[in-house]
C-alpha angles and dihedrals in degrees: 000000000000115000117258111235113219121199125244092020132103095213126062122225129233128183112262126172106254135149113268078205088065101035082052094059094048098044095051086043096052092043091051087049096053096060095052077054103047103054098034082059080064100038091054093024077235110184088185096048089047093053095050079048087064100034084060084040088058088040089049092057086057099053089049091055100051092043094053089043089052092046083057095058091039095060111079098151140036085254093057092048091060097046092045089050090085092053095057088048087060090044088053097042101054079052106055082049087056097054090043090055093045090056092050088055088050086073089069107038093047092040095242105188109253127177117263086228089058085059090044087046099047090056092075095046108044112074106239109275120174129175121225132178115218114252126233095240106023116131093243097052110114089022135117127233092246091055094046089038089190089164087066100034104050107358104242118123128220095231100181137346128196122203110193114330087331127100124218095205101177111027118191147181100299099039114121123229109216136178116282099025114133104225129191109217119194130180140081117351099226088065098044102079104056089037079051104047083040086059099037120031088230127095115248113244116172124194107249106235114236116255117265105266122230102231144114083289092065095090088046097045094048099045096055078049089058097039092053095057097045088048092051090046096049083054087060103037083050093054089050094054090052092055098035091038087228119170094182080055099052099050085054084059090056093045092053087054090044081055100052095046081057090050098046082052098059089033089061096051094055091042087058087043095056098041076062088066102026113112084208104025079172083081089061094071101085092055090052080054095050092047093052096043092050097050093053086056084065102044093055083052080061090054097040084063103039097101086064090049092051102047079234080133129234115279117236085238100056090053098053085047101059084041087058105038121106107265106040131226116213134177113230128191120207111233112203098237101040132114090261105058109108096020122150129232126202121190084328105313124106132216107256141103087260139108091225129123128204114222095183153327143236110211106184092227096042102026120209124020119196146154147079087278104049104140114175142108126259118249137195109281095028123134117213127194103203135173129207136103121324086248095049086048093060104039081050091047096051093053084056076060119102099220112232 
């Protein structure tokens, strides 16, 4: 077979057999990862971060085109057809995230002007990431996660690593750390910088984001802000209704998108107003950029859950995919006598000693609960959809547990 050329890519693409199980993990955990990145190259106006953001955008293009090589051969029937349907809107969808997140790191490659208060903004919105390189002699060098158990000790979590030109997407236990591998590190910022000087052999000194400004600017820069956390939100609670074949959930996912057009809307109009006012309107450029990108994030969350809507059904596949991909989403019931009974949560994150977020609720009187700014405490009888480690998933699904 010839090779297909694909444009904008170094490398051709041939068909090869391989799983579409496989193709689909990779491709939702490369796509999650490109938006932390994404965001975090802005955040930090991060060259280096930007141009890792891209390299995963071209490697993205690959993985599309094999997986939807491999669904053509898959479909022999009409029936098959319909069933396989779902699975190319997923394809489709971790794309299109790719390529948004590829635009948002544009801003910083090509120096798109971009208002100091986003930066001061996005930095209570984006999770701490920082990339390291691993140092020749440092201690950890030649180890493997599970020795250095970083996760238990500080705190902080080894997200990806490349060697080389290769991603490690989804590092586990056994993976080894060695000299010369460019890790992403995410978790609190009081424990980044030892665990970075420890990895690196450098001091970490971060460049402390301005302050958000207070200026005609505020209602646009809090509501990209916004945008951006219900967008990354309706990814997840898309890929929950896939794997718990939720249609409720899936409604919840078209309304957030719904949200976010709404929010575009309003987010346009105070930008204009403000270029009005603007000595250099030219600066504003890089914020148009981030609201378009952002809201394309939460349209392809629309299209990851559209077999559900459609009462096409969920494909096996799918399933086994989100159950294998790197953060894991998991289903909880409240039992009345459990730990977490009575526990409050605050933005999403509950009280407990666990690295463990909660993306929504299903309370049986209100129905779904969803949104950066749910604030509540869980009660007997309540479903939660949440999202952290394996090991995090099961430590959080034993305290639902009444203990007997």
């Amino acid at each position: 077979m010839e090779p297909l050329e694909v444009e904008g890519l170094r490398e051709s693409v041939s068909y090869e057999p391989v799983s579409v199980k496989e193709l689909l993990v990779e491709m939702k955990d490369t796509s999650e990862l490109l938006i932390d990145l994404a965001y975090s190259a802005v955040l930090h106006q991060s060259d280096q971060i930007a141009n890792e953001v891209l390299a995963l955008e071209a490697k993205m293009q690959v993985l599309q085109v094999r997986a939807r090589m491999s669904l053509m051969l898959a479909a022999r029937s009409p029936d098959e057809a319909e069933a396989l349907a779902p699975v190319l809107g997923v394809v489709e969808a971790a794309d299109t995230i790719a390529d948004a997140a590829g635009d948002i790191a544009k801003i910083v490659i090509e120096k798109i002007g971009l208002p100091p208060s986003m930066r001061g903004a996005l930095s209570t919105a984006v999770e701490l990431l920082v990339r390291g390189t691993v140092a020749d002699d440092s201690t950890w060098a030649g180890q493997t996660l599970e020795a250095i158990d970083l996760e238990s000790e500080t705190g902080i979590r080894v997200i990806a690593v490349r060697r080389g030109d290769e991603w490690i997407r989804n590092p586990g236990p056994e993976t080894r750390i060695t000299a010369g591998d460019v890790t992403l590190l995410r978790g609190p910022e009081a424990a980044i910088g030892e665990v970075y000087e420890r990895l690196t052999g450098e001091a970490y000194d971060p460049k402390p984001a301005p302050e958000p400004a207070m200026a005609d600017l505020e209602r646009a820069v809090d509501s990209i802000v916004l945008m951006k956390n219900l967008s990354e939100l309706a990814v997840d609670l898309a890929y929950g209704a896939i794997l718990f074949d939720d249609e409720a959930l899936a409604r919840e996912v078209a309304n957030l998108e719904v949200e976010v057009d709404a929010l575009q809307s309003r987010f346009e109009a105070w930008v204009l107003q403000a270029a009005a006012e603007a000595d250099d309107p030219v600066a504003l450029r890089g914020l148009i950029h981030l609201g378009v990108s952002t809201e394309v994030i939460s349209d392809a969350a629309v299209s990851i859950s559209e077999g559900v809507l459609r009462n096409i059904g969920v494909h096996p596949v799918v399933e086994l995919a989100v159950q294998e991909s790197d953060e894991l989403i998991a289903r909880v019931e409240i039992d009345a006598n459990s730990e977490l009974a009575g526990t409050e949560i605050v933005e999403g994150v509950p009280a407990v000693d666990i690295s463990t977020s909660v993306i929504a609720i299903r309370r049986p009187e209100d129905g779904w609960l969803v949104g950066p700014d749910m604030d509540t405490r869980l009660r007997a009888g309540d479903v939660l959809i949440t999202k952290g480690t394996r090991t995090s998933a099961t430590e959080f699904e034993s305290l639902a547990v009444s203990p007997d």
